[in-house]
C-alpha positions in Angstrom: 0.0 0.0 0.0 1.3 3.5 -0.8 0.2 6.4 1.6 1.1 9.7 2.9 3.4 9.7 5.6 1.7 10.5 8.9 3.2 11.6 12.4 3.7 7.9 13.9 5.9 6.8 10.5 8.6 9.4 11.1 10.6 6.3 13.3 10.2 3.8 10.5 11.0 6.1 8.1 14.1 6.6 9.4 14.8 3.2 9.8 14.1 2.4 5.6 17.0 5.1 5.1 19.3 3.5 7.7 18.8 0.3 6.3 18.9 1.8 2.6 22.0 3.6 2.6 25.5 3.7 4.1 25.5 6.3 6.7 23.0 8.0 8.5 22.9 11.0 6.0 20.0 9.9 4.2 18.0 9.6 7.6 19.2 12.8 8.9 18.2 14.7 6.1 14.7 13.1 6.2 14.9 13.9 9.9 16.2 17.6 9.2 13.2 18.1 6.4 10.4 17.3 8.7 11.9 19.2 11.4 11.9 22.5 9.7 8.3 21.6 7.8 10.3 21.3 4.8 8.9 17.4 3.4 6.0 19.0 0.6 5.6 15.7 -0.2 6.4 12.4 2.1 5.1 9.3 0.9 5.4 5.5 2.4 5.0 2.4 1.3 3.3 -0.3 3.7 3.6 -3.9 3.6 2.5 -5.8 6.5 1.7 -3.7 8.6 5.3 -2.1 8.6 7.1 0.6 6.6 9.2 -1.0 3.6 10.2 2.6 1.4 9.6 6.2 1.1 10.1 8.9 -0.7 10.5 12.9 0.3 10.3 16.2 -1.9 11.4 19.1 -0.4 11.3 22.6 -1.7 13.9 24.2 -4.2 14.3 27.6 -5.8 15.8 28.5 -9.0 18.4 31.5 -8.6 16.4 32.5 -5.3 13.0 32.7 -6.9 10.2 30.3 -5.2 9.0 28.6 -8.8 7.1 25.9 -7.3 9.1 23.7 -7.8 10.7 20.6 -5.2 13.5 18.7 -5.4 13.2 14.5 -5.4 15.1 13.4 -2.5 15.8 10.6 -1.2 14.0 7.8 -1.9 14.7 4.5 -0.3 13.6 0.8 0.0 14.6 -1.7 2.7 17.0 -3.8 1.0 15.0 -7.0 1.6 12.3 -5.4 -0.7 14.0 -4.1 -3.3 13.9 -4.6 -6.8 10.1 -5.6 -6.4 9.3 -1.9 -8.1 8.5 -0.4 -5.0 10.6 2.6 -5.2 9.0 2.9 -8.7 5.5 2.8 -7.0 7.3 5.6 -4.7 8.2 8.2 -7.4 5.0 7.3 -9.2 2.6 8.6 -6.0 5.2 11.2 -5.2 4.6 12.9 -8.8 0.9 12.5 -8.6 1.2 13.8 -5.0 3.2 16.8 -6.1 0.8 17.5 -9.3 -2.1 17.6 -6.8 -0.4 19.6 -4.1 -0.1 22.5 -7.3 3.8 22.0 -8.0 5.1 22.5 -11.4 8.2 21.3 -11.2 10.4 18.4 -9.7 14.3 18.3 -9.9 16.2 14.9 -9.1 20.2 14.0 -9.0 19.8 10.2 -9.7 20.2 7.6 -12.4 19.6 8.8 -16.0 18.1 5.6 -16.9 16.4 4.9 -13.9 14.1 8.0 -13.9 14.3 9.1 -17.2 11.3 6.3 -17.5 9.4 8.7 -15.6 9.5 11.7 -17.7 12.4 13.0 -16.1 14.9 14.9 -18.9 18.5 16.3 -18.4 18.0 19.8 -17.2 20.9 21.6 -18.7 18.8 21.4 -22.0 16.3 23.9 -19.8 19.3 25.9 -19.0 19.3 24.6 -15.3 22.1 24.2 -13.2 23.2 22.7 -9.7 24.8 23.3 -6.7 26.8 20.0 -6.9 28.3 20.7 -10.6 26.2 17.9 -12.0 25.4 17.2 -15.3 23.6 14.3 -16.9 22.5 13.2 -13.4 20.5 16.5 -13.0 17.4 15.9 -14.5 13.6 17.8 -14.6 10.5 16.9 -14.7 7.4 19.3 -15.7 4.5 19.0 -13.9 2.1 21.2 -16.0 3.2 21.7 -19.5 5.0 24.9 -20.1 6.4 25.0 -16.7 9.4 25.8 -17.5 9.3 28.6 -20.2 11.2 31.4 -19.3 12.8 29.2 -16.1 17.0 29.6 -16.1 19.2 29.4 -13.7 21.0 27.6 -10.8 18.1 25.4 -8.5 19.3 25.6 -5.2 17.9 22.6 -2.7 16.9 23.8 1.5 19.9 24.7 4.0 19.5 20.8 5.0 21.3 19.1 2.2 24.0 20.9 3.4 25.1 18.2 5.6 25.2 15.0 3.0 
């Protein structure tokens, strides 16, 4: 079952990323995002009764200017469930989420291949940049056609991500 993420998750939440990632940078940053009311968009899926993935957007500006867009990030599966198209699942109700919630745009610094199947397109051809001095791994996704007409510049993700 996919759902929004409710109060009582946030400790299971944290646990997918642990178990997801090397480090606890991942969880922090989830951590760090709810903290400052900063997840737009957090999103669970439930098996058994328990939390198996979940996926957060967080706001992002493009050279200071609120665009509304967000930023994919992160988005995690508990090893023993992966590969099973759950963190698709994930990305796919995250997008619908964000569609819904009035977003136009979603940014992501993954896999080319991997979310390229979801619409997502290298954002240098938009004339976006990145913080991290990324390029094919920077990609955009519009939410509402025309979104991005006129957009340019540097997209900037929250004070948190800082810290990975």
């Amino acid at each position: 079952m996919i759902r929004r993420e409710i109060d009582s998750d946030a400790s299971a939440v944290r646990s997918v990323h642990l178990a997801a990632f090397p480090g606890d940078g991942e969880a922090g940053l989830v951590d760090a995002l709810r903290e400052n009311r900063h997840l737009s968009v957090s999103i669970v899926a439930e098996e058994n009764a328990g939390i198996v993935g979940h996926i957060a957007f967080s706001p992002v500006t493009v050279d200071g200017l609120d665009v509304a867009a967000v930023g994919l990030a992160p988005v995690a599966v508990l090893p023993e469930f992966q590969r099973q198209g759950i963190g698709s699942e994930l990305i796919r109700a995250g997008l619908a989420a964000c569609r819904e919630a009035g977003f136009r745009i979603v940014v992501v610094l993954g896999e080319p291949g991997f979310y390229q199947r979801f619409g997502f397109q290298p954002a240098h051809l938009f004339g976006l940049g990145n913080e991290y001095q990324v390029r094919d791994e920077f990609m955009v996704l519009e939410l509402k056609p025309g979104s991005l007409n006129g957009i340019r510049g540097l997209v900037r993700y929250g004070d948190e991500f800082s810290s990975l």
